[in-house]
KELUM-633107 format. One record per residue: residue number from 1; residue in one letter; chain; y, z, x of N, C-alpha, C in turn. Coordinates in nm, 3 decimals, decimal comma. Each point is the difference from the previous one (the first is absolute). Last residue first. Layout:
! residues N
+-----+---------+--------+---------+---------+---------+---------+---------+---------+---------+---------+---------+
| num | residuo | cadena |    n.py |    n.pz |    n.px |   ca.py |   ca.pz |   ca.px |    c.py |    c.pz |    c.px |
+-----+---------+--------+---------+---------+---------+---------+---------+---------+---------+---------+---------+
| NUM |       A |      A |       Y |       Z |       X |       Y |       Z |       X |       Y |       Z |       X |
...
+-----+---------+--------+---------+---------+---------+---------+---------+---------+---------+---------+---------+
This chain:
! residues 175
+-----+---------+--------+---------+---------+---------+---------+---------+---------+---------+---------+---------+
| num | residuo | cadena |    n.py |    n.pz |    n.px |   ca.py |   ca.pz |   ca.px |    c.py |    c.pz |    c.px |
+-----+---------+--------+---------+---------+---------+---------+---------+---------+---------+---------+---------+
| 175 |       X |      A |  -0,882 |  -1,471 |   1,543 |   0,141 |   0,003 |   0,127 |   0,111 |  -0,011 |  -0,112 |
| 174 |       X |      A |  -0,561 |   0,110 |  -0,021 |   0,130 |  -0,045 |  -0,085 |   0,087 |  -0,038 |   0,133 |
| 173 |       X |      A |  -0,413 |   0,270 |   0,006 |  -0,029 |  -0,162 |   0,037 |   0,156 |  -0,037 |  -0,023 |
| 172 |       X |      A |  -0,107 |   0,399 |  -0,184 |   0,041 |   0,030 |   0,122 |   0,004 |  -0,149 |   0,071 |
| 171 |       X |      A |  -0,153 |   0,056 |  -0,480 |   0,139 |   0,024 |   0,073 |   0,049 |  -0,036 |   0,122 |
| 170 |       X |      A |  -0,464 |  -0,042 |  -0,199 |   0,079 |  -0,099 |   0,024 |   0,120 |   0,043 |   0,092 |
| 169 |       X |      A |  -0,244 |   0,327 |  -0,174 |  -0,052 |  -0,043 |   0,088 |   0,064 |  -0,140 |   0,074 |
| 168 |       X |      A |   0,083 |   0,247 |  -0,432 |   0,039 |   0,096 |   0,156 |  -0,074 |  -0,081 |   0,116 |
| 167 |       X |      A |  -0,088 |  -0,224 |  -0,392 |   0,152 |   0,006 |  -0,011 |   0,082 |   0,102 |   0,157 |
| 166 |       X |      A |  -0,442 |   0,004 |  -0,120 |   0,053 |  -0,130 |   0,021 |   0,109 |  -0,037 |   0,053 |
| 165 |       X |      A |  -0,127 |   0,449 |  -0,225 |  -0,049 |  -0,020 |   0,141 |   0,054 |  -0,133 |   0,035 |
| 164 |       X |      A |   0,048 |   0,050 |  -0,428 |   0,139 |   0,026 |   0,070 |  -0,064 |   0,033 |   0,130 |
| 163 |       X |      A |  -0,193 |  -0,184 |  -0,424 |   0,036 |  -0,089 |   0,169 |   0,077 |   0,097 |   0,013 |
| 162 |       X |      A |  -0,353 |   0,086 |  -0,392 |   0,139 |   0,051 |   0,063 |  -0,024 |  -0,036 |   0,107 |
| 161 |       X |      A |  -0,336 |  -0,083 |  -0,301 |   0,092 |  -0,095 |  -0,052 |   0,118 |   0,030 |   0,094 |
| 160 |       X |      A |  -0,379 |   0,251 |  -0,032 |  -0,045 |  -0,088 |   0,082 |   0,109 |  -0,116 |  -0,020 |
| 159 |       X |      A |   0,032 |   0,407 |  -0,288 |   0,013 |   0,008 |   0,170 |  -0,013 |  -0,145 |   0,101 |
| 158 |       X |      A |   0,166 |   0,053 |  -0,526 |  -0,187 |  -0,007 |   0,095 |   0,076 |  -0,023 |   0,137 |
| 157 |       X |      A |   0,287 |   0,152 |  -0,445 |  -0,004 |  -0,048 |   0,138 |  -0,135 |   0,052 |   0,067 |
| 156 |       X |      A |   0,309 |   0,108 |  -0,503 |  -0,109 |  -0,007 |   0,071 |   0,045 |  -0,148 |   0,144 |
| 155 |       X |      A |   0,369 |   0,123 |  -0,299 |  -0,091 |   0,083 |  -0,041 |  -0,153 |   0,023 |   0,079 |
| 154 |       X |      A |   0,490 |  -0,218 |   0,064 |  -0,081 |  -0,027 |   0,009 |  -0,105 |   0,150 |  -0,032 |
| 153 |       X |      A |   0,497 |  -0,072 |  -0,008 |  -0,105 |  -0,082 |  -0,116 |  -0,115 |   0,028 |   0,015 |
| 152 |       X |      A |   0,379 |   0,139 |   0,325 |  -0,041 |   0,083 |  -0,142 |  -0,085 |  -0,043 |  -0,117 |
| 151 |       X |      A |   0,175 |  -0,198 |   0,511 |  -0,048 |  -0,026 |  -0,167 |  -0,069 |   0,088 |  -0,021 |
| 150 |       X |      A |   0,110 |   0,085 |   0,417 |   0,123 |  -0,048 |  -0,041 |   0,003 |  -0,040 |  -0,151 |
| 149 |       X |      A |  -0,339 |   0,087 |   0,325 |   0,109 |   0,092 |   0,045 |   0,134 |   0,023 |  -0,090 |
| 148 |       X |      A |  -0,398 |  -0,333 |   0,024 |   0,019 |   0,085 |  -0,101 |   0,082 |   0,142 |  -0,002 |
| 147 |       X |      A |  -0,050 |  -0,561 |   0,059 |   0,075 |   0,135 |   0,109 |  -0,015 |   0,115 |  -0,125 |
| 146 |       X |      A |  -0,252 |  -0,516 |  -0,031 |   0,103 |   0,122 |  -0,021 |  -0,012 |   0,093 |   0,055 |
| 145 |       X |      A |  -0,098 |  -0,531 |   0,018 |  -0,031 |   0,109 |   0,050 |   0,056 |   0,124 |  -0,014 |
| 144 |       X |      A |  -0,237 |  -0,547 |  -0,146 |   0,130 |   0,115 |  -0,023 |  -0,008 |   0,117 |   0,102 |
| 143 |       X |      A |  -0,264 |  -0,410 |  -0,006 |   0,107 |  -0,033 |  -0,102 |   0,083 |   0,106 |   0,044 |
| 142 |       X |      A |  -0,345 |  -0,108 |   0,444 |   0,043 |   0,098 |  -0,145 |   0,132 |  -0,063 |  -0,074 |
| 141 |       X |      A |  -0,280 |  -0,127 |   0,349 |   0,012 |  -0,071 |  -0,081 |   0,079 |   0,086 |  -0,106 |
| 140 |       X |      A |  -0,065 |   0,121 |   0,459 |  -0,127 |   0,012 |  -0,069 |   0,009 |  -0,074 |  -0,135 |
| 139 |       X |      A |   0,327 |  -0,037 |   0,338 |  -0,117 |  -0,058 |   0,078 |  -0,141 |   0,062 |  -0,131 |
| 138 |       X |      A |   0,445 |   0,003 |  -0,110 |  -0,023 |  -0,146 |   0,021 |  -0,082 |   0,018 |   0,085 |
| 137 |       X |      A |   0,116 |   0,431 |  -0,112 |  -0,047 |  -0,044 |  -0,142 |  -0,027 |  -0,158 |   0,063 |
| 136 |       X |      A |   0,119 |   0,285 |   0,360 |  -0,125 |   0,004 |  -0,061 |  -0,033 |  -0,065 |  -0,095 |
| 135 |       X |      A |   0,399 |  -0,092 |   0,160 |  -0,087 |  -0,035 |   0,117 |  -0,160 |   0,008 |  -0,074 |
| 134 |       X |      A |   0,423 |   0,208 |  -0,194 |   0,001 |  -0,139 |   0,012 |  -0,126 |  -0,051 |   0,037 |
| 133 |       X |      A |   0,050 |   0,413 |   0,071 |  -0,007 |   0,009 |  -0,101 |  -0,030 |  -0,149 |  -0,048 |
| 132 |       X |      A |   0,242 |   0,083 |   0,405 |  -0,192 |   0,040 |  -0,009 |  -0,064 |  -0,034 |  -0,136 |
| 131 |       X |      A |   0,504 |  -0,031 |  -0,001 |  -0,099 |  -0,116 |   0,047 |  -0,122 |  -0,014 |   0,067 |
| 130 |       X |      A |   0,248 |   0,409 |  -0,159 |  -0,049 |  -0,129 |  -0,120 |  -0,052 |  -0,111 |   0,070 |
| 129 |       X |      A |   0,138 |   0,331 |   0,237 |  -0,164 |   0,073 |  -0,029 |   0,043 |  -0,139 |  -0,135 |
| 128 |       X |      A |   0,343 |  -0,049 |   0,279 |  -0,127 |  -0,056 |   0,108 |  -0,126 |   0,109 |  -0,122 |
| 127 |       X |      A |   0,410 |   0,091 |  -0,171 |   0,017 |  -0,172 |   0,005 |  -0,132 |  -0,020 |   0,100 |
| 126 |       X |      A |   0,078 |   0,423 |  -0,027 |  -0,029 |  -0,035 |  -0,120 |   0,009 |  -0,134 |  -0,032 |
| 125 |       X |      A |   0,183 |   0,188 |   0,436 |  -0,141 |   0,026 |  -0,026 |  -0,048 |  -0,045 |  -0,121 |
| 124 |       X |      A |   0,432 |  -0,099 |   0,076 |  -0,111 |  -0,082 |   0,054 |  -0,117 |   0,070 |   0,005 |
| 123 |       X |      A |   0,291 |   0,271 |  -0,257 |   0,008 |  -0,128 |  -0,030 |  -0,084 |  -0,075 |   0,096 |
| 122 |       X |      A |   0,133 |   0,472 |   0,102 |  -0,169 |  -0,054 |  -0,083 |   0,050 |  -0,155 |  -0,042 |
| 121 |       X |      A |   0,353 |   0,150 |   0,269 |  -0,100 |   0,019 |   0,076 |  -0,123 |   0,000 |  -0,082 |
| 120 |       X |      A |   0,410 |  -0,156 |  -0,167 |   0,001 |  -0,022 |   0,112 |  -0,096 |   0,007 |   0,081 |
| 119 |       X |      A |   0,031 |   0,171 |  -0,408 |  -0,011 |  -0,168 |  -0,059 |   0,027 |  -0,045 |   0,150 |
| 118 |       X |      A |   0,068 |   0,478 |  -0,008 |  -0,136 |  -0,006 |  -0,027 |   0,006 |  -0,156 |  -0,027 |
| 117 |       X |      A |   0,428 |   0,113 |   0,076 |  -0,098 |   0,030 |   0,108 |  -0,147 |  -0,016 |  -0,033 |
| 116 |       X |      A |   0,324 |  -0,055 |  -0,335 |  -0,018 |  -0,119 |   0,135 |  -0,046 |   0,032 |   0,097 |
| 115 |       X |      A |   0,004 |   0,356 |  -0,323 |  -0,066 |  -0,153 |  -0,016 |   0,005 |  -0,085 |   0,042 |
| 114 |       X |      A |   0,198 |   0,396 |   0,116 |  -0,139 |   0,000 |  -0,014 |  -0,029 |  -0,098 |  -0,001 |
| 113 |       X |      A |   0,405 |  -0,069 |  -0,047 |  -0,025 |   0,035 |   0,111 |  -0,154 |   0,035 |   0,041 |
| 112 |       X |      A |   0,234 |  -0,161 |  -0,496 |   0,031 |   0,099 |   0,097 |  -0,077 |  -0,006 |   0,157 |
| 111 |       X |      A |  -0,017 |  -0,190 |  -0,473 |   0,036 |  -0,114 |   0,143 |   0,067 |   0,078 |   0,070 |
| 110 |       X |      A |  -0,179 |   0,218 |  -0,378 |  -0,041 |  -0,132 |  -0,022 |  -0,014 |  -0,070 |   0,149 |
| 109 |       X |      A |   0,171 |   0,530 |   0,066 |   0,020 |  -0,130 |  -0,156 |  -0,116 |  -0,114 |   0,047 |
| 108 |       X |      A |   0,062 |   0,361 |   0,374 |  -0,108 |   0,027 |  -0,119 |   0,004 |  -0,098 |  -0,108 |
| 107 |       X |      A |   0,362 |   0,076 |   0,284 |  -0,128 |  -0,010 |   0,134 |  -0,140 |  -0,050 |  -0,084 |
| 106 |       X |      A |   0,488 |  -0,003 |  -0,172 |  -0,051 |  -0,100 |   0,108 |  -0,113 |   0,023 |   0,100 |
| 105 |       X |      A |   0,084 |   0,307 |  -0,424 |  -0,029 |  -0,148 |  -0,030 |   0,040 |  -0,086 |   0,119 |
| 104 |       X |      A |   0,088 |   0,389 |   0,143 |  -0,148 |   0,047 |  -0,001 |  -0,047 |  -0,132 |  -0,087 |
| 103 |       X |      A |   0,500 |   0,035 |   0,069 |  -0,117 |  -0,026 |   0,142 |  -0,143 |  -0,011 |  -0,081 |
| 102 |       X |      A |   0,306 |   0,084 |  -0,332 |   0,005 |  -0,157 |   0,060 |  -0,061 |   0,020 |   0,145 |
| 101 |       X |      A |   0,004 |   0,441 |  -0,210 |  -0,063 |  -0,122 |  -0,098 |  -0,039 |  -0,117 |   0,114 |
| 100 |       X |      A |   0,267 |   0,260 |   0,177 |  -0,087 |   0,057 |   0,043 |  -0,073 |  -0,094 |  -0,072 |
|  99 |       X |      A |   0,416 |  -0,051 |  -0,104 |  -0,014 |  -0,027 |   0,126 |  -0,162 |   0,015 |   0,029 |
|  98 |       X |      A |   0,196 |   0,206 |  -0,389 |  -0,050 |  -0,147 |  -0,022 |  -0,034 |  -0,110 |   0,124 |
|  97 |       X |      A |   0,114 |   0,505 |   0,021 |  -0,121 |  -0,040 |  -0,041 |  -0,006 |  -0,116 |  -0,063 |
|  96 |       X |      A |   0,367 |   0,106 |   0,232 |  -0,093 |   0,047 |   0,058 |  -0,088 |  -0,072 |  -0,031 |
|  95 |       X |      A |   0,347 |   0,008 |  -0,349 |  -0,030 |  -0,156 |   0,163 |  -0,100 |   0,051 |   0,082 |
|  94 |       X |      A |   0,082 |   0,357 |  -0,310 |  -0,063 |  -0,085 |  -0,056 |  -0,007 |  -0,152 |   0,086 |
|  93 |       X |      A |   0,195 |   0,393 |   0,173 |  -0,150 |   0,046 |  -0,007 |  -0,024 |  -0,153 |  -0,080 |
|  92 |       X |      A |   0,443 |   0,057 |   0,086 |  -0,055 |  -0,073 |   0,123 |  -0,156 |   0,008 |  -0,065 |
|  91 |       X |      A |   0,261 |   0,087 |  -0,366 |   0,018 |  -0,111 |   0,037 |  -0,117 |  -0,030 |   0,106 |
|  90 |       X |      A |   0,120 |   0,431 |  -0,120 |  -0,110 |  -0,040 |  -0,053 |  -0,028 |  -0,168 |   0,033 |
|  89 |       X |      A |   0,352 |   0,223 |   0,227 |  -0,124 |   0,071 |   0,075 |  -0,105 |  -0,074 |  -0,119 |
|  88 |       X |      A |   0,430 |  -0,066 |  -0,141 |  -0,030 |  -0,102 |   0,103 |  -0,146 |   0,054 |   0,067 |
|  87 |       X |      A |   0,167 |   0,205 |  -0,378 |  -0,034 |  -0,122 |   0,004 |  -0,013 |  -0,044 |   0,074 |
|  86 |       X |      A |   0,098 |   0,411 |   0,114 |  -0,138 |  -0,031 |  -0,081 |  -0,040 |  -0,127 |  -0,049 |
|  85 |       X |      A |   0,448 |   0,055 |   0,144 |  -0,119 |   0,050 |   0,142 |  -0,064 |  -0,032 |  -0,076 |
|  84 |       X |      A |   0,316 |  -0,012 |  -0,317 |  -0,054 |  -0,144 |   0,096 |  -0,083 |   0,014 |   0,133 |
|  83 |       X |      A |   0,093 |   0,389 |  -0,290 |  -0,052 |  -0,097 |  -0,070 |  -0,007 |  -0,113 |   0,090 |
|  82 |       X |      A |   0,028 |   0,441 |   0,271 |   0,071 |  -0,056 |  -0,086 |  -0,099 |  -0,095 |  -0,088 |
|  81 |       X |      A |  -0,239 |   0,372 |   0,235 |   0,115 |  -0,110 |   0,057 |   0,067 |  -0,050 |  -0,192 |
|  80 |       X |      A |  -0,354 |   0,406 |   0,100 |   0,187 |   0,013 |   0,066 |   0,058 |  -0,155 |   0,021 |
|  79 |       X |      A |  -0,459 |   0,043 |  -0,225 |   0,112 |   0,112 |  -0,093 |   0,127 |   0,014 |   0,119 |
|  78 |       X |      A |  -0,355 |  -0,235 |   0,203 |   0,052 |  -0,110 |  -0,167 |   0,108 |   0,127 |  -0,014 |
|  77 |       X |      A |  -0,266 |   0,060 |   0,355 |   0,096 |   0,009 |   0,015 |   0,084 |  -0,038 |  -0,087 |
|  76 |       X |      A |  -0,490 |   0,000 |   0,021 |   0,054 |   0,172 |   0,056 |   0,157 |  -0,036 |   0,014 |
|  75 |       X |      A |  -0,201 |  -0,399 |  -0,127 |  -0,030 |   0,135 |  -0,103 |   0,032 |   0,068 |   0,018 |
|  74 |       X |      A |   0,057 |  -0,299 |   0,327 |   0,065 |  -0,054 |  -0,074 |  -0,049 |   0,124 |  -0,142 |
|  73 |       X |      A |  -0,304 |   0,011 |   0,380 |   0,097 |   0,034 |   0,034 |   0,192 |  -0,009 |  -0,113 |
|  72 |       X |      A |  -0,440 |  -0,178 |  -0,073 |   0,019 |   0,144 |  -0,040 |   0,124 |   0,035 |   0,082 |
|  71 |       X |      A |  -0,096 |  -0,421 |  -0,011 |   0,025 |   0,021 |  -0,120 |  -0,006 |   0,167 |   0,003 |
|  70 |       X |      A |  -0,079 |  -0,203 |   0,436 |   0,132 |  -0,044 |  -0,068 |   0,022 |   0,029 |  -0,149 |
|  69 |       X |      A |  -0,393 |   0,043 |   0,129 |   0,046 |   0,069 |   0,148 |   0,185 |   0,042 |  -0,086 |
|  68 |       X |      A |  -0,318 |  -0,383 |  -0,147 |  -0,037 |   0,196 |  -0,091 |   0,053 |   0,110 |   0,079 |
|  67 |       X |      A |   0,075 |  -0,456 |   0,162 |   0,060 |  -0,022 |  -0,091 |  -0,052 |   0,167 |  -0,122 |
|  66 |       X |      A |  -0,215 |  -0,094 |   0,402 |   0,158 |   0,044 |   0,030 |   0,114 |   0,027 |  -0,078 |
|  65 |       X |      A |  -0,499 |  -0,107 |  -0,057 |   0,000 |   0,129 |   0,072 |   0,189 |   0,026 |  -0,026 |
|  64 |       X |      A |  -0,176 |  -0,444 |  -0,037 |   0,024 |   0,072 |  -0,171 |   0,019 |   0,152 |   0,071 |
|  63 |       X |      A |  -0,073 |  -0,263 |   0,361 |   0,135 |  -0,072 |  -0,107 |   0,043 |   0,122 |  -0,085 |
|  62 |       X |      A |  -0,432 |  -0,015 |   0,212 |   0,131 |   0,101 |   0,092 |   0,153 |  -0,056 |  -0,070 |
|  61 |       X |      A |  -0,405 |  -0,180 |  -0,152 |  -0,003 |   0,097 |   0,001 |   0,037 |   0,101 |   0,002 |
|  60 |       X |      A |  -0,008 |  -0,447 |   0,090 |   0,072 |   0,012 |  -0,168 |  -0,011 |   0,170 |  -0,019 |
|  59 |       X |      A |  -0,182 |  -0,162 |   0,435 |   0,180 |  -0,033 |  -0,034 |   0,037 |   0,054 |  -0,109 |
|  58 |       X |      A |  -0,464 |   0,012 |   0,051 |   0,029 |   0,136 |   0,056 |   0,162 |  -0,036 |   0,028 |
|  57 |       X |      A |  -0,247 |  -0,349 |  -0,142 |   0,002 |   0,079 |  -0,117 |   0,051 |   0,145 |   0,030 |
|  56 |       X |      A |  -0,067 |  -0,365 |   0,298 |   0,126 |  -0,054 |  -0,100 |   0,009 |   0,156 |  -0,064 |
|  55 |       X |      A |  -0,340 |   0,009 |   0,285 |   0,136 |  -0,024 |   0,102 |   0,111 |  -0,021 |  -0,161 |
|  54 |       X |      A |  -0,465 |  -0,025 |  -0,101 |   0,049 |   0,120 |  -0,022 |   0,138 |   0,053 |   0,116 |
|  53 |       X |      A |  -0,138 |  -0,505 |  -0,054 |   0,043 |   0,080 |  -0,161 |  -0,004 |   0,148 |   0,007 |
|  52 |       X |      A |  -0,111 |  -0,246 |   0,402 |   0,111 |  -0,019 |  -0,060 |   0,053 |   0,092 |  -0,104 |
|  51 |       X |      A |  -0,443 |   0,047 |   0,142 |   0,100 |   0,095 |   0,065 |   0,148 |  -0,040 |  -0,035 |
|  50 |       X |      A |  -0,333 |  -0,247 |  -0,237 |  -0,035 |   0,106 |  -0,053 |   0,133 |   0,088 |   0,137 |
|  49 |       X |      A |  -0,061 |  -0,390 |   0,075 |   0,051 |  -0,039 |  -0,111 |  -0,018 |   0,182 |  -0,067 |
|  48 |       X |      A |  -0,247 |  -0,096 |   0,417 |   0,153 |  -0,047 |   0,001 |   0,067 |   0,035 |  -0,094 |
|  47 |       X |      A |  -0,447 |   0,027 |  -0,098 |   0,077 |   0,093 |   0,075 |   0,086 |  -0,031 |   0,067 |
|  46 |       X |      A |  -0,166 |  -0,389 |  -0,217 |  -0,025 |   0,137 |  -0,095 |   0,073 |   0,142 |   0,052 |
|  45 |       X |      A |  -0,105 |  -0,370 |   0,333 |   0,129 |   0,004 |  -0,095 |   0,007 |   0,085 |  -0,093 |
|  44 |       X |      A |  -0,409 |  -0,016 |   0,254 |   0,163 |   0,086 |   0,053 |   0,083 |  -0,054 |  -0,083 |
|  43 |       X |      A |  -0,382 |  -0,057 |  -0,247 |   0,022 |   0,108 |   0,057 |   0,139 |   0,048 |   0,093 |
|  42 |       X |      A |  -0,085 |  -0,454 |  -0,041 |   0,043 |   0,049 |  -0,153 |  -0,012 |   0,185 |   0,060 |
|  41 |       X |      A |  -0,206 |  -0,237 |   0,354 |   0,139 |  -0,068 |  -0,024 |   0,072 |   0,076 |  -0,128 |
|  40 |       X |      A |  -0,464 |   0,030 |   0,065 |   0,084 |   0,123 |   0,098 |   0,076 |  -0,063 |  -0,032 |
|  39 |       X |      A |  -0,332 |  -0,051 |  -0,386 |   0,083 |  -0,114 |   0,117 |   0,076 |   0,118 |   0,082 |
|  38 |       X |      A |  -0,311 |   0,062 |  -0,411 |  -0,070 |   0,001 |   0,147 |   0,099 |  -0,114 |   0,076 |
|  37 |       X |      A |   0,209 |   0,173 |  -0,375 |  -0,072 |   0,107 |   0,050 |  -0,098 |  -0,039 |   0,125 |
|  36 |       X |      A |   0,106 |  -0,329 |  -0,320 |   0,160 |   0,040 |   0,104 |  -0,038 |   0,116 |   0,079 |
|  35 |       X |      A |  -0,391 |  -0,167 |  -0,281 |   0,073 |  -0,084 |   0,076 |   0,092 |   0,032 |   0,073 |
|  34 |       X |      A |  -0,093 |   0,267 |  -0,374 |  -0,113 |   0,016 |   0,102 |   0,069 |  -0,091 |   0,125 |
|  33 |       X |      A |   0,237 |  -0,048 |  -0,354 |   0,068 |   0,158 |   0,068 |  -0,112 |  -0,014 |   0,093 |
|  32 |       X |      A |  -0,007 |  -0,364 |  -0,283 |   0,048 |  -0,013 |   0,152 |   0,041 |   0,152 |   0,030 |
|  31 |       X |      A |  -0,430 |  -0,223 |  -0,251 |   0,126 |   0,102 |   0,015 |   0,029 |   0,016 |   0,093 |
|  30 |       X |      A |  -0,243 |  -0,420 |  -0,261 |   0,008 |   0,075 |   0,119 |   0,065 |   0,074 |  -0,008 |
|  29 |       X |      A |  -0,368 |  -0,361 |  -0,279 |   0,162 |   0,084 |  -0,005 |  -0,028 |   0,055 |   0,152 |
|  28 |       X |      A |  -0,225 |  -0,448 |  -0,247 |   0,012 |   0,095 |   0,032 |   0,113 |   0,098 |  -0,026 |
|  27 |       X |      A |  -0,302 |  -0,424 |  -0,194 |   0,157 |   0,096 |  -0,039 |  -0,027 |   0,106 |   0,121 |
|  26 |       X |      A |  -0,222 |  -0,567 |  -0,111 |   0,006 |   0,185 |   0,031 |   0,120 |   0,068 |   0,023 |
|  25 |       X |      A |  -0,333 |  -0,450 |  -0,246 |   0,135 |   0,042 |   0,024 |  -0,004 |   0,095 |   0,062 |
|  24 |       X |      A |  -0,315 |  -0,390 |  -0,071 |   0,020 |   0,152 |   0,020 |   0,075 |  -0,011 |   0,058 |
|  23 |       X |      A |  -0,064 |  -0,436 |  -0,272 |   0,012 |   0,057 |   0,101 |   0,033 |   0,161 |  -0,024 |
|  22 |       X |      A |  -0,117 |  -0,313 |  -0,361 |  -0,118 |   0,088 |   0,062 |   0,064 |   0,038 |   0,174 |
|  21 |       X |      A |   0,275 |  -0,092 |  -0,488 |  -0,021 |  -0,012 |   0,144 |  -0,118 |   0,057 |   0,053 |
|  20 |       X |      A |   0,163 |  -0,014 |  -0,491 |  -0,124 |  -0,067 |   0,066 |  -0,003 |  -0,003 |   0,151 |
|  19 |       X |      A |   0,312 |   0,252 |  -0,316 |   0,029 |  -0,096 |   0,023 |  -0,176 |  -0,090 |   0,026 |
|  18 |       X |      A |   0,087 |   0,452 |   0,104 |  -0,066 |  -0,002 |  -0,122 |  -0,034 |  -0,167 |  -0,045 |
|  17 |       X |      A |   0,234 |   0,181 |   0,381 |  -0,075 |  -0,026 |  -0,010 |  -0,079 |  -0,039 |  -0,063 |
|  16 |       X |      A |   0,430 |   0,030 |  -0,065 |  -0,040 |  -0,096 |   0,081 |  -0,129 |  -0,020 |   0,052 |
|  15 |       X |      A |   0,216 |   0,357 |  -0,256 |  -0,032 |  -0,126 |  -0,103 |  -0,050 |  -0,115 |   0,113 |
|  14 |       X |      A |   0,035 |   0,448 |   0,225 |  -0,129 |  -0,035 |  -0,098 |  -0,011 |  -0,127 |  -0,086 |
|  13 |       X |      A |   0,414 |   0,068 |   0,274 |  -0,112 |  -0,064 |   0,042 |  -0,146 |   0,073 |  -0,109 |
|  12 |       X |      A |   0,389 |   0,087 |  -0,173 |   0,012 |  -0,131 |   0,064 |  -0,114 |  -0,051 |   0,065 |
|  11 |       X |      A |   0,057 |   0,433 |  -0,100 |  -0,007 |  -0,040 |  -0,138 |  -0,036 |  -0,141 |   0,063 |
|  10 |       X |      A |   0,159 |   0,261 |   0,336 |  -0,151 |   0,032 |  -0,016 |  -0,044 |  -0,077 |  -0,126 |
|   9 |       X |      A |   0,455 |   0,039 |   0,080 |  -0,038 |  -0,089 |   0,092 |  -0,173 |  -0,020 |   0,011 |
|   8 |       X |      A |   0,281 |   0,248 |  -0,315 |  -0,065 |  -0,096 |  -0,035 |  -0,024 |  -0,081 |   0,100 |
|   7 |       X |      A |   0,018 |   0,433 |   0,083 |  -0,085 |  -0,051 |  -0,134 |   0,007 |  -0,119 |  -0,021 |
|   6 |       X |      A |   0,276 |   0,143 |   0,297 |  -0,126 |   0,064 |   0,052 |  -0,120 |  -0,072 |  -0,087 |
|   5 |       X |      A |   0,481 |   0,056 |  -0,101 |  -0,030 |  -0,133 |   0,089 |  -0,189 |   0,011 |   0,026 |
|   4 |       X |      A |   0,134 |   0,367 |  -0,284 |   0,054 |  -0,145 |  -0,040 |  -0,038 |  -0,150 |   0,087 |
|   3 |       X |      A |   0,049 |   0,438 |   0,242 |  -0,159 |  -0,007 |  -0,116 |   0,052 |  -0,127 |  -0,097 |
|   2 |       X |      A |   0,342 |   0,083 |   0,253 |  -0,066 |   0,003 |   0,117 |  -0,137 |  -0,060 |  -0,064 |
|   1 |       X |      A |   0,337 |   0,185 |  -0,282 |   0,020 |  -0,140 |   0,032 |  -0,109 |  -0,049 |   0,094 |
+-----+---------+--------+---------+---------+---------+---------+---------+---------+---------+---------+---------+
């Protein structure tokens, strides 16, 4: 989809140039992994977000530990309990582990905890590197500017075409 848009946003403006416009058009690009990489701010959040998630992941850890704690223990003893022991001992193991599920999808799902943490702490960083971003293309005229961090389209790139110094340079000006 990404290459789709890619193409024909590139399709578009060649017809526009082709068109007769004698104004020069320009396309830059920038990668924002380069970009986020020279910000200390993203870095510590990055490692925030990275000790969070191995704080979460060493929970789901000691969860499942208990619940394999709890299932053998429930093996070495299956052959002496009754039928409703065992049902009920298989019962607790299976709430266990749908318990454990439903944490690790509130730390890790979609709109788990990670993720409002990271849309908490990289979100304004990534809202102030677009409006560098912003800044550069309306001060150098540029039509377009692609992130190639991110489009899989782009097949070639002239160096002399990549703002993301700019872009690192602006930043810090931001508020």
């Amino acid at each position: 989809m990404k290459r789709f848009l890619l193409f024909t946003a590139l399709s578009i403006f060649m017809m526009t140039s082709a068109m007769g416009q004698n104004v020069p058009q320009k396309i830059g690009y920038v990668n924002t992994e380069t970009i986020l990489a020279a910000i200390p701010e993203y870095k510590v959040a990055s490692e925030k977000l990275e000790t969070l998630s191995n704080q979460y992941q060493e929970k789901i850890k000691q969860e499942y530990s208990k619940i394999e704690t709890l299932y053998n223990t429930y093996q070495k003893q299956k052959a002496t309990l009754s039928a409703a022991t065992r049902q009920a001992k298989e019962n607790e193991i299976i709430t266990k582990e749908r318990e454990v599920k439903k944490l690790q999808q509130s730390y890790f799902g979609q709109d788990g905890q990670i993720q409002k943490k990271s849309e908490e702490l990289i979100g304004p960083i990534k809202e102030k590197v677009q409006k560098a971003i912003d800044m550069v293309a309306e001060k150098g005229g540029y039509l377009m500017i692609i992130d190639i961090a991110t489009s899989g389209g782009v097949v070639y790139a002239a160096s002399d075409a990549d703002l993301s110094q700019q872009v690192i340079n602006i930043y810090p000006t931001l508020k």
